[in-house]
N, C-alpha and C positions, 0 to 999 in steps of 0.2 A: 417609521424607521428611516432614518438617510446616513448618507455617510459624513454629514458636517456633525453630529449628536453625537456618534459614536465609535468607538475603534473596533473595528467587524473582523472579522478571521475566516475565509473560508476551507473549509475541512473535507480532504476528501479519505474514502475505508480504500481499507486493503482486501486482500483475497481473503475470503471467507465470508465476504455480504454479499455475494452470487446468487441466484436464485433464479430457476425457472418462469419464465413470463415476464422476467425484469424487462423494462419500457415496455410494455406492452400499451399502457394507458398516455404513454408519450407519443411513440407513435401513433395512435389514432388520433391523437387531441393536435398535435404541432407539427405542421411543415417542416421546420429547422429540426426538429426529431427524424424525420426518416430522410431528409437531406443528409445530415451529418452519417446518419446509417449508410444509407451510398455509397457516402465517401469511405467510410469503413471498409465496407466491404468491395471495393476497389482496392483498398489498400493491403490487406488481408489474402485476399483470393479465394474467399469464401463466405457464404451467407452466413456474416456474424448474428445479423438483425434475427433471422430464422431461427440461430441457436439458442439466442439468446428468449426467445419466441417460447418455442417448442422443446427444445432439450434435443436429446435429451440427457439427463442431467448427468450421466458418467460422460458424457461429452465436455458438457459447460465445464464441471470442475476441473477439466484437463489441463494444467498451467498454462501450456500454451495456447488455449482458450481462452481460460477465465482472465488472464491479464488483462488482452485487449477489447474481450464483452467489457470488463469491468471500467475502464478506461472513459471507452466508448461513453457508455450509459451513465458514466460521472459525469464528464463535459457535456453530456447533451442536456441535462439538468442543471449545469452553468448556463448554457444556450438560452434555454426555456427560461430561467431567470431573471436574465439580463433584459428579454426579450419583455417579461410579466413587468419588469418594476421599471424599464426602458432607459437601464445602464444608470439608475438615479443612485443605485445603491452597489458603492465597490470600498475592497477593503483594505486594511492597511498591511496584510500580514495574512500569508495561506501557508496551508501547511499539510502533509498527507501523511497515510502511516503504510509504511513500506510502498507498496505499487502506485496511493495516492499521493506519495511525494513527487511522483512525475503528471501528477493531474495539477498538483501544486504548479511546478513550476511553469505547467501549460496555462494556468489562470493568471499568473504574474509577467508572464511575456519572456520568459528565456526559453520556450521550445514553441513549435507550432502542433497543431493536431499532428499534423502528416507523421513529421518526425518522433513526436512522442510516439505514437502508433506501433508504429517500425520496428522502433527501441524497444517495447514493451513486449512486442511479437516475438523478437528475438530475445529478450530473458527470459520469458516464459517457456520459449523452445529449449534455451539451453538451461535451465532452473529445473522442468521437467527431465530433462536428457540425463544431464550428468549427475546431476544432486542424489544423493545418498538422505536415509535416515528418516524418522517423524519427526511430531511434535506433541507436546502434551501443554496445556494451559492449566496452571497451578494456584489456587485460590492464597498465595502465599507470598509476603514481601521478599524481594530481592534477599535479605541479607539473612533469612532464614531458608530458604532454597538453595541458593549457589555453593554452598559447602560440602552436599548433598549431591548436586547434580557435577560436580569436576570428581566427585569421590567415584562415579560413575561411568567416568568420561561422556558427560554430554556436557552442555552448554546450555548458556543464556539466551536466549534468541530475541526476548522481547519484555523490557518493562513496561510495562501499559498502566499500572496501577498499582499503587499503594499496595495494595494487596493481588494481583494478578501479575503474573511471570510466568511468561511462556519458556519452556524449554525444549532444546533440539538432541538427538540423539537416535541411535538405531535401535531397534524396539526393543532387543533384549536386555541392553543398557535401559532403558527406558522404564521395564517393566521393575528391573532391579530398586532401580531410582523410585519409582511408586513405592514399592514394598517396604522401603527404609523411611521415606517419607512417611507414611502413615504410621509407621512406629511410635516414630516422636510428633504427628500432628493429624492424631485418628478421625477428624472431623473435618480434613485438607483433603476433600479427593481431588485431583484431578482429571482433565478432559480431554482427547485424544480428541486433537487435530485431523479434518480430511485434508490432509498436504501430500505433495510427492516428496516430501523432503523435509528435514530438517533444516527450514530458511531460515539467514541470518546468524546462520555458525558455519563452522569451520567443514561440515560437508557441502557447500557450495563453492569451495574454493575452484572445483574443475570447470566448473558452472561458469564464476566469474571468470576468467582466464579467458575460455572462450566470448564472453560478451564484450568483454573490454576492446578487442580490435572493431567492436561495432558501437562502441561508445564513444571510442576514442575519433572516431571522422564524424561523429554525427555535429552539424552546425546549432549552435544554442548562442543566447544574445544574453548580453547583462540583465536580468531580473528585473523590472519595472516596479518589482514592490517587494519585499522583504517576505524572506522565504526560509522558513525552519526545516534542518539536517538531520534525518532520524539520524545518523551518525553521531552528528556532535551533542543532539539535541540543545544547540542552538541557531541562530541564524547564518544561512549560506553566506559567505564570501561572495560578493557580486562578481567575481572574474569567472567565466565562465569552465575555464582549466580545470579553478580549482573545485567547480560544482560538479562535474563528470567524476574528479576521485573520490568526491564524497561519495555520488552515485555506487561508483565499482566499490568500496568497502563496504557500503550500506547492506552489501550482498550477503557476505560475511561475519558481520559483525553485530549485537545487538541492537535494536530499535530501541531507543532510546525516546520514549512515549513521554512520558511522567519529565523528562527533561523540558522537550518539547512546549507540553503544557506548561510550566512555571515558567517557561522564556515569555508565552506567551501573556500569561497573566504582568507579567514586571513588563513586559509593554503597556498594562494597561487596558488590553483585549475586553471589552463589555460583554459582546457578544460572538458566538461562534455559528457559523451556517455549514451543517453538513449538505454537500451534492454528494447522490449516487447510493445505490446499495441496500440494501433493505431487513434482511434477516438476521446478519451474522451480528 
């Protein structure tokens, strides 16, 4: 595989591919694995490498945890990559879904580690903090869901699939919304989320608010390579302004997944490289 043959994508997960013992086999095999840990955990102020180690695990999934383990342990397996095939193989187009939108743009050259980091540390803090509500993953297309879940007052949070739609809402709503859904689709169970929140809807608004004064100074550079917006679910705007408002709505606002992918495919996209993650 090189990158003259093919137009390559690299993909990083969001929260919910956590998991106890994650790098663990990084760490022992790669220097640049417990270098970049280090630096982590310099930046942090606490032994993320250990958490992410040992747990245990009501710790890991803690948001203001799991961001920047998950972060972390994406780019380090950019690291080790780059390092295995010795930077012969880069792509035209990355892309994350929710938290690995900011591994995205850390691959493409508009954030650094440090700063991503930071950034992620601090949504995770205030994601955790303020946010209200769950989530429930629904074996069901968008446009048979959404009529359903506003009847409910929840929300959309994530299209991921054809058939997969995440929704956000506070559990009693939530449970409502299960009970009418299986009415009309007895074979549609859905799957309750380990979140602190209902992310991607309108219960992270306090969330966002607070993050955006730590978004809004943080230094990002024009993109080096073309980068997809769960927001618009297509390609960022290379101005950096206007990728920071994508970022702050992205909070609020549905994941726009299945977007995403079809931008990606009408580039042309051959192949996809997921870094990071394991379970979810």
């Amino acid at each position: 595989m090189s990158s003259q043959d093919q137009q390559i994508m690299f993909v990083f997960p969001g929260q919910g591919s956590q998991y106890v013992g994650m790098g663990s086999d990084l760490l022992r095999d790669f220097p640049v694995a417990r270098q970049r840990y280090e630096q982590a955990n310099d930046i942090v102020g606490y032994d993320l490498a250990k958490l992410c180690l040992e747990g245990p695990e009501e710790d890991l999934k803690l948001t203001r945890h799991t961001q920047p383990a998950l972060l972390t342990h994406s780019l380090v397996c950019l690291d080790i990559f780059h390092e295995l095939t010795e930077g012969q193989v880069q792509p035209t187009l990355t892309a994350g879904h929710s938290l690995g939108e900011y591994c995205a743009l850390v691959a493409a050259g508009a954030l650094s580690f440090e700063t991503a980091l930071r950034l992620v540390q601090n949504r995770g803090e205030c994601m955790g903090t303020y946010g209200d509500g769950e989530m429930l993953a629904f074996p069901l297309h968008l446009d048979n869901i959404q009529p359903l879940t506003e009847k409910h007052y929840c929300a959309i949070a994530a299209s991921n699939l054809p058939d997969q739609t995440v929704v956000g809402g506070r559990g009693e709503d939530l449970d409502r919304l299960t009970e009418d859904a299986l009415a009309h689709f007895s074979r549609k169970k859905p799957t309750r989320l380990k979140t602190e929140g209902a992310f991607h809807t309108f219960y992270m608004i306090t969330a966002v608010l607070h993050f955006r004064s730590v978004l809004d100074v943080v230094e990002m550079r024009p993109p080096a390579l073309r980068v997809l917006s769960n927001y618009t679910g297509t390609h960022h705007d290379p101005n950096p302004a206007t990728i920071k408002t994508r970022l702050f709505y992205q909070l609020f606002h549905p994941v726009r997944w299945i977007g995403n992918l079809e931008t990606a495919f009408h580039d042309g996209i051959t192949i996809m490289v997921e870094f990071g993650g394991g379970l979810g």
